[in-house]
C-alpha positions, 0 to 999 in steps of 0.5 A: 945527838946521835943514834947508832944502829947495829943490827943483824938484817938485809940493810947494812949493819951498822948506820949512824943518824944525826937526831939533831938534823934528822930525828925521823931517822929517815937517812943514815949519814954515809960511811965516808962522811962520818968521823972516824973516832967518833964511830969507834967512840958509839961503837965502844959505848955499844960494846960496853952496854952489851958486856954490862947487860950480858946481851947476847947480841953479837957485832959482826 
């Protein structure tokens, strides 16, 4: 239902979409507005795919 976005660029560096109301991702729910555990769950599964795939990409 949800697609998180980390990224090293000028935007922010992490944004959350929800696909179920917005599967353009055309606006990223704001900071405040997001649960909290369920930020530190995506962010986790993130962290987990990139230690499995040895992706040398690095969350600031």
């Amino acid at each position: 239902r949800y697609s998180y976005v980390a990224e090293r660029s000028g935007r922010p560096a992490r944004r959350l979409f929800d696909l179920a109301k917005d599967p353009y991702q055309m606006k990223a729910i704001p900071r405040e507005s997001i649960d909290k555990d369920l930020l530190a769950s995506l962010e986790g599964q993130l962290r987990q795919w990139l230690a499995k795939t040895k992706d040398p990409f690095q969350l600031a």
